[in-house]
PyMOL Python script that loads the backbone (N, CA, C, O; Angstrom):
from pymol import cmd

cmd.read_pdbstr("""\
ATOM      1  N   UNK A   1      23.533 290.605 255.259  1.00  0.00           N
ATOM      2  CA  UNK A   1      22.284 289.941 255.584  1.00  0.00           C
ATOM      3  C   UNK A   1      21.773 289.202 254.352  1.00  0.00           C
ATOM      4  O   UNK A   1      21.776 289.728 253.239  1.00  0.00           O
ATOM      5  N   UNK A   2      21.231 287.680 254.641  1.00  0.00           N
ATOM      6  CA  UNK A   2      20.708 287.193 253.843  1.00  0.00           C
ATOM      7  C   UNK A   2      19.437 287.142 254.027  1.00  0.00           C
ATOM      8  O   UNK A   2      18.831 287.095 255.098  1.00  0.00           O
ATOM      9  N   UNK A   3      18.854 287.154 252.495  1.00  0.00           N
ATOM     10  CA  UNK A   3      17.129 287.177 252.510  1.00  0.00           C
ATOM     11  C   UNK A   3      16.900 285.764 252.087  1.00  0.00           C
ATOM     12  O   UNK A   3      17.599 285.320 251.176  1.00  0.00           O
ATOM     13  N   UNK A   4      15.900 284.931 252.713  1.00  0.00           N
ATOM     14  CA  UNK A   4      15.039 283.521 252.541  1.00  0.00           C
ATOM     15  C   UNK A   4      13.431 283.914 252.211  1.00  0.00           C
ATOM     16  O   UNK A   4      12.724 284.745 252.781  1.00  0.00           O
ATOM     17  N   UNK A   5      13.074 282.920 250.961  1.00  0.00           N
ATOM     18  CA  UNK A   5      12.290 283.510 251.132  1.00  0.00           C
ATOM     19  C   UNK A   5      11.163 281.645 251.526  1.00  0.00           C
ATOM     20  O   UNK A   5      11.698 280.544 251.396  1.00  0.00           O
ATOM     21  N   UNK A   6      10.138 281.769 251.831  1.00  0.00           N
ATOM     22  CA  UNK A   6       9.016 280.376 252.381  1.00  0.00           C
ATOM     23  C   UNK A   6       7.879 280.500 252.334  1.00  0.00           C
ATOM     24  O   UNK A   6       7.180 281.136 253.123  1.00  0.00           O
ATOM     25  N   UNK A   7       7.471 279.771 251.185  1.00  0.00           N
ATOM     26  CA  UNK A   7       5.924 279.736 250.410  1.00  0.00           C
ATOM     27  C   UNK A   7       5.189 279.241 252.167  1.00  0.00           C
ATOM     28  O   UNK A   7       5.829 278.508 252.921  1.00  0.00           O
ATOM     29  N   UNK A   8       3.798 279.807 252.539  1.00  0.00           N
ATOM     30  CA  UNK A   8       2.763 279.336 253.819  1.00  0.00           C
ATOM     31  C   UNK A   8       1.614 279.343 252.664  1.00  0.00           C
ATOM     32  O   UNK A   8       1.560 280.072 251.674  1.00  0.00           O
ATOM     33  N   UNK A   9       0.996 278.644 252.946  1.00  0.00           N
ATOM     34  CA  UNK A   9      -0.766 278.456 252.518  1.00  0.00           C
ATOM     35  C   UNK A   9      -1.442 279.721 253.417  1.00  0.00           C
ATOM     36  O   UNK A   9      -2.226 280.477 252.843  1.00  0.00           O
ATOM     37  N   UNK A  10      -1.044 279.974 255.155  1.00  0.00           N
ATOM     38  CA  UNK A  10      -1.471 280.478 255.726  1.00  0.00           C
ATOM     39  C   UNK A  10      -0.395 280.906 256.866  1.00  0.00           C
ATOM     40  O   UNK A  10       0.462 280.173 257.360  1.00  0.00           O
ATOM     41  N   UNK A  11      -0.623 282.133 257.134  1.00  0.00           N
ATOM     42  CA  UNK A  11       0.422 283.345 257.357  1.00  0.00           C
ATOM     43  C   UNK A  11      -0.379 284.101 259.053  1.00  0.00           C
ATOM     44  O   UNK A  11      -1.257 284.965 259.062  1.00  0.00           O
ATOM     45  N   UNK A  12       0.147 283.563 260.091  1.00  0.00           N
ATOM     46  CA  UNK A  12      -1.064 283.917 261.521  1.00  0.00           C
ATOM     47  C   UNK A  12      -0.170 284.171 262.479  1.00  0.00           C
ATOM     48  O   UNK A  12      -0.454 283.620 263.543  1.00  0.00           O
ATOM     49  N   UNK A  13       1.093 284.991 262.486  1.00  0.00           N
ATOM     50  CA  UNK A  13       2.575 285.604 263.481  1.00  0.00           C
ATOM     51  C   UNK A  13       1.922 285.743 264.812  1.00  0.00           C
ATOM     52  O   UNK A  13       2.491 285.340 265.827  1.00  0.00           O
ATOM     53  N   UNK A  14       0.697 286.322 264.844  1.00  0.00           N
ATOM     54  CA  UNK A  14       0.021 286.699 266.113  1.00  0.00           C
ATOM     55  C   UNK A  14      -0.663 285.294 266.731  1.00  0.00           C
ATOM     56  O   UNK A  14      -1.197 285.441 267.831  1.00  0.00           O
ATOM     57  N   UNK A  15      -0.698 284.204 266.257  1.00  0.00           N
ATOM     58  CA  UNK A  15      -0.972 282.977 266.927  1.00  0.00           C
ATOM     59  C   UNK A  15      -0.485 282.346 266.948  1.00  0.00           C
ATOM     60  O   UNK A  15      -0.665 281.439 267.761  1.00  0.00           O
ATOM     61  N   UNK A  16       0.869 282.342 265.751  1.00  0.00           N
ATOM     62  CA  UNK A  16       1.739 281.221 265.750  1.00  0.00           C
ATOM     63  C   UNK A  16       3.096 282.201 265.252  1.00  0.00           C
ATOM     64  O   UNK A  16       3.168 282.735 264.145  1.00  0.00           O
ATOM     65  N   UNK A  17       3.964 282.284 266.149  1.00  0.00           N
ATOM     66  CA  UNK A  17       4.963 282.869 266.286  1.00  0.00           C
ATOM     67  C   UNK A  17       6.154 282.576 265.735  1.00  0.00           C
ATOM     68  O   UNK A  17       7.092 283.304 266.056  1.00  0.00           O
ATOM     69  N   UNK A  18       6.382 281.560 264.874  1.00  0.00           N
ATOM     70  CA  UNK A  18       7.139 281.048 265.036  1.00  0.00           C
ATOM     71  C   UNK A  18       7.321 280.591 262.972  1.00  0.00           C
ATOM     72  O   UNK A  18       6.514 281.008 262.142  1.00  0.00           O
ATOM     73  N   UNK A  19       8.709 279.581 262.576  1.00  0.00           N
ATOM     74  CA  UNK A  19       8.700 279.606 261.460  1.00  0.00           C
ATOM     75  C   UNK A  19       8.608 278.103 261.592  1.00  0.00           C
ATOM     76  O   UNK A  19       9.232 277.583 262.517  1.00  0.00           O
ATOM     77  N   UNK A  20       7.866 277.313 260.735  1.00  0.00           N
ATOM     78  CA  UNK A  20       6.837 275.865 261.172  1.00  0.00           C
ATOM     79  C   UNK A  20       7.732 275.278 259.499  1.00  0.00           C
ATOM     80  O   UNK A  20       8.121 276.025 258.601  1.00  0.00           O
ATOM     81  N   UNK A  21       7.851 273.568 259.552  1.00  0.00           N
ATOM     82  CA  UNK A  21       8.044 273.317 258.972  1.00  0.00           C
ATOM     83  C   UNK A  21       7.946 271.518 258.834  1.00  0.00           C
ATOM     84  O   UNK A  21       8.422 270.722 259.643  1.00  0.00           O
ATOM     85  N   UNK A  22       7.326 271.246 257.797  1.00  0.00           N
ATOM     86  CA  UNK A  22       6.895 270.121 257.728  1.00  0.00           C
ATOM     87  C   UNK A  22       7.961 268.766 257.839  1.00  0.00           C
ATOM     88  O   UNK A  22       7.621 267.592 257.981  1.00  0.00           O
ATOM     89  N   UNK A  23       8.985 269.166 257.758  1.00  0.00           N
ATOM     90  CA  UNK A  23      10.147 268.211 257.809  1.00  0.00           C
ATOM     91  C   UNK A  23      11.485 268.859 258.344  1.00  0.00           C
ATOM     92  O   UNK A  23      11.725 270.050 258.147  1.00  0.00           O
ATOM     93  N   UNK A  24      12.396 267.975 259.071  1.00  0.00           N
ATOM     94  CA  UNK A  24      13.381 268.896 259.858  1.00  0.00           C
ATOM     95  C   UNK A  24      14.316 268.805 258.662  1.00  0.00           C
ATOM     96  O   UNK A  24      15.285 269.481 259.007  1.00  0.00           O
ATOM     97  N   UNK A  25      14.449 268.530 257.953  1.00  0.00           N
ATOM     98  CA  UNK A  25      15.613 268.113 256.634  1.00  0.00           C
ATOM     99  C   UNK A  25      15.162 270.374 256.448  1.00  0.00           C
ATOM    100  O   UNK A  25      15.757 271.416 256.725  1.00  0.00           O
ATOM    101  N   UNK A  26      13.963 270.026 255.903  1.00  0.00           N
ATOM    102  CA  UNK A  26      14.244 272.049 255.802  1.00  0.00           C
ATOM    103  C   UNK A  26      14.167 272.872 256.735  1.00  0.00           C
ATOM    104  O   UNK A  26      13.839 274.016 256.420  1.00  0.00           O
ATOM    105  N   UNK A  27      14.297 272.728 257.420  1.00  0.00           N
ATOM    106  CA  UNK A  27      14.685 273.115 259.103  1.00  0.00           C
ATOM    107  C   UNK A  27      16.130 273.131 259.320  1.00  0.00           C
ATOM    108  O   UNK A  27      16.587 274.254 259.530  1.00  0.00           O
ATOM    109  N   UNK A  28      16.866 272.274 259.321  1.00  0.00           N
ATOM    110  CA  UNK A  28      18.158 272.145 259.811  1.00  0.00           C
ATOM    111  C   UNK A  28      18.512 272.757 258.333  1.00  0.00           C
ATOM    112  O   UNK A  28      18.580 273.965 258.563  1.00  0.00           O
ATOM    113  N   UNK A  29      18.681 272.634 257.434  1.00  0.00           N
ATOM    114  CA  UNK A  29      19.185 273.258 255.979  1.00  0.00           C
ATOM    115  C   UNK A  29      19.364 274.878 256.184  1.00  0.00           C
ATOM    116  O   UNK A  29      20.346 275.617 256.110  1.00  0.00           O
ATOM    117  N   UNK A  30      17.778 275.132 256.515  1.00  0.00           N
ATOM    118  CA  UNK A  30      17.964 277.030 256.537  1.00  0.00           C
ATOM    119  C   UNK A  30      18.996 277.299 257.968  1.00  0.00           C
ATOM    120  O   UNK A  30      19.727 278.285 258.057  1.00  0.00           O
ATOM    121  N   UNK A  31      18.900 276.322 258.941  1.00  0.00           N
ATOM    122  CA  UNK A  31      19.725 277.279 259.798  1.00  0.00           C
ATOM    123  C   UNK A  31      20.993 277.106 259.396  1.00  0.00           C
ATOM    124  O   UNK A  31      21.804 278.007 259.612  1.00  0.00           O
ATOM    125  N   UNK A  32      21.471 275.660 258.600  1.00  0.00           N
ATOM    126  CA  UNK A  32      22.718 275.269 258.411  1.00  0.00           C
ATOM    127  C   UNK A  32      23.046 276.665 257.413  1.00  0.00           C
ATOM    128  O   UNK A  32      24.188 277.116 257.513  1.00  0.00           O
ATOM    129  N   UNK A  33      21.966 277.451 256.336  1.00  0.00           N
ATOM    130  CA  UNK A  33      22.707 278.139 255.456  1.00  0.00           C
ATOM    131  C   UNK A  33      22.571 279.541 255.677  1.00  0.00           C
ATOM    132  O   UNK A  33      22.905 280.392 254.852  1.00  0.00           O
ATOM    133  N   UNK A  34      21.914 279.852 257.169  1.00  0.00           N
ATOM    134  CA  UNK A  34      21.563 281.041 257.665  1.00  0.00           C
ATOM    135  C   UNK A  34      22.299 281.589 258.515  1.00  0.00           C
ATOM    136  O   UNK A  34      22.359 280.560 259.188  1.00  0.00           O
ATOM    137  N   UNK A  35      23.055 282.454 259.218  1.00  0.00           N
ATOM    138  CA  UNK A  35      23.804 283.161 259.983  1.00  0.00           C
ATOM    139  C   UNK A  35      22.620 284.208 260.856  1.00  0.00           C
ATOM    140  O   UNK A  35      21.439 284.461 260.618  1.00  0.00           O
ATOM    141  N   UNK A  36      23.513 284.631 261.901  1.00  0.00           N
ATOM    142  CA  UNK A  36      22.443 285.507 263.151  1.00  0.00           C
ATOM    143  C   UNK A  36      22.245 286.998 262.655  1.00  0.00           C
ATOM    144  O   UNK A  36      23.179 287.747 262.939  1.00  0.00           O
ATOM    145  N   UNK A  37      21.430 287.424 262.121  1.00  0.00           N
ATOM    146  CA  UNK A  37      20.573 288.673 261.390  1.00  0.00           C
ATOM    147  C   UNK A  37      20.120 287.986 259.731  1.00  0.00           C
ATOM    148  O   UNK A  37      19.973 288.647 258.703  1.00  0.00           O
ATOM    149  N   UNK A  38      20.010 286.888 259.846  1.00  0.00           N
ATOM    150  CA  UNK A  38      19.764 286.837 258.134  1.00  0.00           C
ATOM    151  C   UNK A  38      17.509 286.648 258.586  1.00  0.00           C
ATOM    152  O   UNK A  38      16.877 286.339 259.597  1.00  0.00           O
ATOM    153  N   UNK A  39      17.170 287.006 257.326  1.00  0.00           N
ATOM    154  CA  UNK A  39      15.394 287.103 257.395  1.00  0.00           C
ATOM    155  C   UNK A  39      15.202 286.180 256.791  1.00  0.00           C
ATOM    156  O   UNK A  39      15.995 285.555 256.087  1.00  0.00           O
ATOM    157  N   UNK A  40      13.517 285.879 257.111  1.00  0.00           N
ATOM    158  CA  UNK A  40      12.928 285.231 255.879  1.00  0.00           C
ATOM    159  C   UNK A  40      11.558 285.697 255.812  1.00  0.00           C
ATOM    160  O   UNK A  40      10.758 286.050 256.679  1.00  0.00           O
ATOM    161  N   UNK A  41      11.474 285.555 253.927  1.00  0.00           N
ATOM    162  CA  UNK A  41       9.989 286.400 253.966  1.00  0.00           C
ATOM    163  C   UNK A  41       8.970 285.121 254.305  1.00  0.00           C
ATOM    164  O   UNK A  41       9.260 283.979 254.662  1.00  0.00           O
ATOM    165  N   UNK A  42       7.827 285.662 254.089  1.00  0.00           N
ATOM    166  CA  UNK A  42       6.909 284.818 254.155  1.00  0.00           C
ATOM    167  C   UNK A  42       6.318 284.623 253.294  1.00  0.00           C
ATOM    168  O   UNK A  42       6.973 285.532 252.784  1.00  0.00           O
ATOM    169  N   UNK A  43       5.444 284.217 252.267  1.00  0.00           N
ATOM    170  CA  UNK A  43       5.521 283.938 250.366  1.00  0.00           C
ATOM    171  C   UNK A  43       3.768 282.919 250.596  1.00  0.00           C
ATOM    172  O   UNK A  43       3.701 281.731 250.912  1.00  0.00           O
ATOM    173  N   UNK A  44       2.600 283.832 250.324  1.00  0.00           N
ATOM    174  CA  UNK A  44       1.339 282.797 250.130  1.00  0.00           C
ATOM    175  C   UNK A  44       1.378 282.049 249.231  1.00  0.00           C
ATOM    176  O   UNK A  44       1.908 282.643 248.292  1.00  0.00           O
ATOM    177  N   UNK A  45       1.022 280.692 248.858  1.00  0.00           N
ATOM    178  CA  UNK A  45       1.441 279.945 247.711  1.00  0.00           C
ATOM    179  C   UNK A  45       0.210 280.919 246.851  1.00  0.00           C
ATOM    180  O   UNK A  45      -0.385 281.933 247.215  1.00  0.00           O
ATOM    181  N   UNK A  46       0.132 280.114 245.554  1.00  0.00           N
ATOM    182  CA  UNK A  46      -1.386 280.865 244.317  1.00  0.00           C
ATOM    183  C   UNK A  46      -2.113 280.119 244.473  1.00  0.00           C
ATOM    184  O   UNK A  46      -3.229 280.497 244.117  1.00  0.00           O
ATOM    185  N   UNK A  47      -2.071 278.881 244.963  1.00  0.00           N
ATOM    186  CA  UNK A  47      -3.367 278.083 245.104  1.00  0.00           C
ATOM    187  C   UNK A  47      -4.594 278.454 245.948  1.00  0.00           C
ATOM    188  O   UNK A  47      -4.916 279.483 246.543  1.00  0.00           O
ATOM    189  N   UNK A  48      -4.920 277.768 245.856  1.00  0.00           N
ATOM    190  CA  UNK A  48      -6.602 277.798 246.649  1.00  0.00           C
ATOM    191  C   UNK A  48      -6.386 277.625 247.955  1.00  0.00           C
ATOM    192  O   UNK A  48      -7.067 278.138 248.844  1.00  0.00           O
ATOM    193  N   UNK A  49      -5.437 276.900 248.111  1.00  0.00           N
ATOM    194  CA  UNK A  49      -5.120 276.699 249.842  1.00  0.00           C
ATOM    195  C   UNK A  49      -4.778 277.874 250.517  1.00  0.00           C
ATOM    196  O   UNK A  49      -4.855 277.947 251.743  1.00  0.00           O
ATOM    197  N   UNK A  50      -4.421 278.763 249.837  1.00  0.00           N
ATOM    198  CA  UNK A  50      -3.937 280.397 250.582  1.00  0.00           C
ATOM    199  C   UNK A  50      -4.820 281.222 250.302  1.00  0.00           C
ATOM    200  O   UNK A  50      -5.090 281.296 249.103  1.00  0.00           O
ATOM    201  N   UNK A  51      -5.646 282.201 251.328  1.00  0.00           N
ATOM    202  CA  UNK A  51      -6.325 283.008 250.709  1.00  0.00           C
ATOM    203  C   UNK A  51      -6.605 283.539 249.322  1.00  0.00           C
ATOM    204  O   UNK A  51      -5.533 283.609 248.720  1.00  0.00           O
ATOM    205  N   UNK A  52      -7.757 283.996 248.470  1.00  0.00           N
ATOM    206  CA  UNK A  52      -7.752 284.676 247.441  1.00  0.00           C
ATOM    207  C   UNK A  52      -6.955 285.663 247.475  1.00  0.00           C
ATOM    208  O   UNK A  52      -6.070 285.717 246.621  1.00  0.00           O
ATOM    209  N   UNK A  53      -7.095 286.944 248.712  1.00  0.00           N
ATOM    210  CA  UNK A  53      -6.301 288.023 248.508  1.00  0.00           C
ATOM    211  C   UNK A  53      -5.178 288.145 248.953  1.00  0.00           C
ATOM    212  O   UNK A  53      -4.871 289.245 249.415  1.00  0.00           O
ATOM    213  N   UNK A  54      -4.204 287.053 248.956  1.00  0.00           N
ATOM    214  CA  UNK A  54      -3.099 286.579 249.802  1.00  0.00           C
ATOM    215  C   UNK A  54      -2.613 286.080 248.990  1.00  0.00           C
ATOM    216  O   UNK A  54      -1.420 286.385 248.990  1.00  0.00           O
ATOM    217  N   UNK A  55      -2.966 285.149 247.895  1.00  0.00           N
ATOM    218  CA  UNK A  55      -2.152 284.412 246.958  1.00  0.00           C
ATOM    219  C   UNK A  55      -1.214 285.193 246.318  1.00  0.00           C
ATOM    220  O   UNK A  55      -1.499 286.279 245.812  1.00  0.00           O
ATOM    221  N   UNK A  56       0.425 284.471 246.306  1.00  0.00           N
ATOM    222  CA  UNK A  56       1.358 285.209 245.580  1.00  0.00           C
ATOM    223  C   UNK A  56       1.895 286.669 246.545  1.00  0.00           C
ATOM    224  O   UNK A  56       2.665 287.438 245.968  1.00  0.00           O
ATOM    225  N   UNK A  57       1.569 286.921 247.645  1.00  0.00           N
ATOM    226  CA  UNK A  57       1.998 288.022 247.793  1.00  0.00           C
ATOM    227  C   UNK A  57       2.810 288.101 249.213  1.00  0.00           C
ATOM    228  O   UNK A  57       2.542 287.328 250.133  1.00  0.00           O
ATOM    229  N   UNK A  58       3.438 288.720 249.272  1.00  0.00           N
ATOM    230  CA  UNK A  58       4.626 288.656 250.683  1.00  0.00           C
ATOM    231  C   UNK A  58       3.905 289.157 251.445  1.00  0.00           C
ATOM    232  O   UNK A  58       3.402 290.280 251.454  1.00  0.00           O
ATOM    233  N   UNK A  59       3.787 287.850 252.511  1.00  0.00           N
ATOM    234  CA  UNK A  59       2.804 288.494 254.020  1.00  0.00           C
ATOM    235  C   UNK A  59       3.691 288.941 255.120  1.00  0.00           C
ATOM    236  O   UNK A  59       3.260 289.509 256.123  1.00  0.00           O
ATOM    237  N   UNK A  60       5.016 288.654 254.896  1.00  0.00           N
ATOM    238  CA  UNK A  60       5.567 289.570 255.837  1.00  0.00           C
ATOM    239  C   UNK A  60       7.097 288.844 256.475  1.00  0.00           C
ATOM    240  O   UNK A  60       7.593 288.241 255.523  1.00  0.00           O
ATOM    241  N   UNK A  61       7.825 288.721 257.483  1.00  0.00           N
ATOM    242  CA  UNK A  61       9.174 289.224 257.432  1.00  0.00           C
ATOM    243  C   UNK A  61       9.563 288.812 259.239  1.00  0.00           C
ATOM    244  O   UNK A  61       8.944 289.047 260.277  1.00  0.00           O
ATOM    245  N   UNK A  62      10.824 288.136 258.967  1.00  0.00           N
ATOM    246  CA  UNK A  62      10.806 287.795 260.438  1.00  0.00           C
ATOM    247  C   UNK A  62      12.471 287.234 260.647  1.00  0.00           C
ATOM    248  O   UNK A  62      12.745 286.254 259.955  1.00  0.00           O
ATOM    249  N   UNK A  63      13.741 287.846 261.657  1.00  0.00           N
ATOM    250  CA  UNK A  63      14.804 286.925 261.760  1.00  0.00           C
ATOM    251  C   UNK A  63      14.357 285.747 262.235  1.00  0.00           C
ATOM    252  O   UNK A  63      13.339 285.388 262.826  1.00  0.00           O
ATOM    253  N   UNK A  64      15.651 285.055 261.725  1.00  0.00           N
ATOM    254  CA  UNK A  64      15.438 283.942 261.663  1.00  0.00           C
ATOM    255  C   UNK A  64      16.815 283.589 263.274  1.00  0.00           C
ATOM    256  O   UNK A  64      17.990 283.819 263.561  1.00  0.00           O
ATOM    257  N   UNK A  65      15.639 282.949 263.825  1.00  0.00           N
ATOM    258  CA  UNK A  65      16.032 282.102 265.366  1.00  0.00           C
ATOM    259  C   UNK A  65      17.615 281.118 265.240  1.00  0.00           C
ATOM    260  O   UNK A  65      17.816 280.406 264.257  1.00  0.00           O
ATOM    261  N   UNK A  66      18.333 281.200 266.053  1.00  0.00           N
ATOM    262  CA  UNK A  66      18.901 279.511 265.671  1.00  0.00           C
ATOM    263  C   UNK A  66      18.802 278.747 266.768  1.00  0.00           C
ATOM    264  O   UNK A  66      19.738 278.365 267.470  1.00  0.00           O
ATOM    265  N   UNK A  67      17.833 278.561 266.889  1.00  0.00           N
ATOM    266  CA  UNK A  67      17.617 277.944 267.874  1.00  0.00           C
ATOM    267  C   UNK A  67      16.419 276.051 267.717  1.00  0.00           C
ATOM    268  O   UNK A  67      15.605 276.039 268.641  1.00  0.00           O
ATOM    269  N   UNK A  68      16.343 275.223 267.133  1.00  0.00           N
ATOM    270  CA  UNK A  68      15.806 274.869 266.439  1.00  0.00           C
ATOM    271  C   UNK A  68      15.043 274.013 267.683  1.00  0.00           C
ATOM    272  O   UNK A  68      15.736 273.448 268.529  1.00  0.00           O
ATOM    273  N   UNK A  69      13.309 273.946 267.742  1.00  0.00           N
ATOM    274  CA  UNK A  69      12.614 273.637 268.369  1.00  0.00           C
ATOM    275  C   UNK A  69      11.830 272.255 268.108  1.00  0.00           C
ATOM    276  O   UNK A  69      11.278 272.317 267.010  1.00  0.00           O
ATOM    277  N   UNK A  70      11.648 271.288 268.622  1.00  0.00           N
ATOM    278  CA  UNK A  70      10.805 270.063 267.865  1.00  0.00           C
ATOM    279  C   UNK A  70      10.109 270.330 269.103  1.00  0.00           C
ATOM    280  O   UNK A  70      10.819 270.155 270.093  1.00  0.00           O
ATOM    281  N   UNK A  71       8.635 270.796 269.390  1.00  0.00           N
ATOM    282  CA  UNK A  71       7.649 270.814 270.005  1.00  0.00           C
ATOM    283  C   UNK A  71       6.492 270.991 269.722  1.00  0.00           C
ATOM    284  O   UNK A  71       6.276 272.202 269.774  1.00  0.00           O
ATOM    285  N   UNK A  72       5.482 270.362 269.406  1.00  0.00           N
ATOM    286  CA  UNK A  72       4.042 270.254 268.983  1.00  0.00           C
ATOM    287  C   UNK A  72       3.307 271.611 270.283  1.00  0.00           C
ATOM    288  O   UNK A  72       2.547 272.567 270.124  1.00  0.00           O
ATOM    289  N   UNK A  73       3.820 271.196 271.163  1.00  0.00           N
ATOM    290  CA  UNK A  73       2.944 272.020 272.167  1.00  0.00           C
ATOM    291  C   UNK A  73       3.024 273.695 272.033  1.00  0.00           C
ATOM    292  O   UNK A  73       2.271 274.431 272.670  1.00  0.00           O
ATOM    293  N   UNK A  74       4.353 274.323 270.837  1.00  0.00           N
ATOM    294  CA  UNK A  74       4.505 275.282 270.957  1.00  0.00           C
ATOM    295  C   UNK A  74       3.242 275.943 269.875  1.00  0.00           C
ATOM    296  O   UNK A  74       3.036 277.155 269.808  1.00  0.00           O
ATOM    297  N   UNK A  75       2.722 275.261 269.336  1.00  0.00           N
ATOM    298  CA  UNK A  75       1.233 275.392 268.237  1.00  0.00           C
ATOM    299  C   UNK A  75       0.227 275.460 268.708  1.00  0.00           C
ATOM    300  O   UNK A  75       0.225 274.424 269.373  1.00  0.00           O
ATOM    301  N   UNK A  76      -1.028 276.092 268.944  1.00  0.00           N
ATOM    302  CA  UNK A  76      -1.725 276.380 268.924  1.00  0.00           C
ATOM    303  C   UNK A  76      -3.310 274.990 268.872  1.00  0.00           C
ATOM    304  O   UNK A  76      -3.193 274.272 267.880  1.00  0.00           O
ATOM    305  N   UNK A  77      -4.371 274.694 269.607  1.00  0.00           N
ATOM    306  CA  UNK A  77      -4.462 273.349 269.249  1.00  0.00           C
ATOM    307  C   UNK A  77      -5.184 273.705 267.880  1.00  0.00           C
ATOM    308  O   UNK A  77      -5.760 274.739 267.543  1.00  0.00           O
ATOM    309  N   UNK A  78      -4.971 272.525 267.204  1.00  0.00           N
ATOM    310  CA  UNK A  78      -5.911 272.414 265.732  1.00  0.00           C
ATOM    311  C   UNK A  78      -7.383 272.397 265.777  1.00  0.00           C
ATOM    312  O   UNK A  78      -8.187 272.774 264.925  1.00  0.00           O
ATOM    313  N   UNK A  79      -7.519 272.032 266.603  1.00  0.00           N
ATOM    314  CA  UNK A  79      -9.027 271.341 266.598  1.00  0.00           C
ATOM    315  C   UNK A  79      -9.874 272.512 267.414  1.00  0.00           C
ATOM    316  O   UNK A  79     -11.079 272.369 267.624  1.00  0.00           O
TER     317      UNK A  79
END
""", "prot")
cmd.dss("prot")
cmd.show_as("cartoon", "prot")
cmd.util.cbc("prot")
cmd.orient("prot")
């Protein structure tokens, strides 16, 4: 098993299920270098954009799918 690990500003499994990513270039990469049981952690950046008591610290842990999704609708609305 391989471990990945992926800096979030914000870390919400129970609303958003899923592993989100701003560009498919790192999307297609992790599955291209991931196999079926490999994880990835979840990593708050230190900035200000991630909670105070969250910054820097592993929020938690999830296999990784291969199944690769391009759907806006599977998110939650923003607004």
């Amino acid at each position: 098993m391989q471990l990945f690990i992926r800096r979030f500003w914000g870390f919400r499994p129970t609303t958003v299920p899923l592993i989100t990513f701003g560009s498919t270039t790192y999307r297609d990469k992790l599955l291209r270098l991931s196999v079926s049981g490999d994880r990835i952690a979840f990593v708050a950046t230190k900035n200000e954009k991630s909670g105070e008591d969250e910054r820097g610290c592993i929020l938690g842990m999830a296999e990784i799918g291969r199944r690769a999704v391009v759907d806006e609708s599977a998110l939650p609305d923003a607004n």
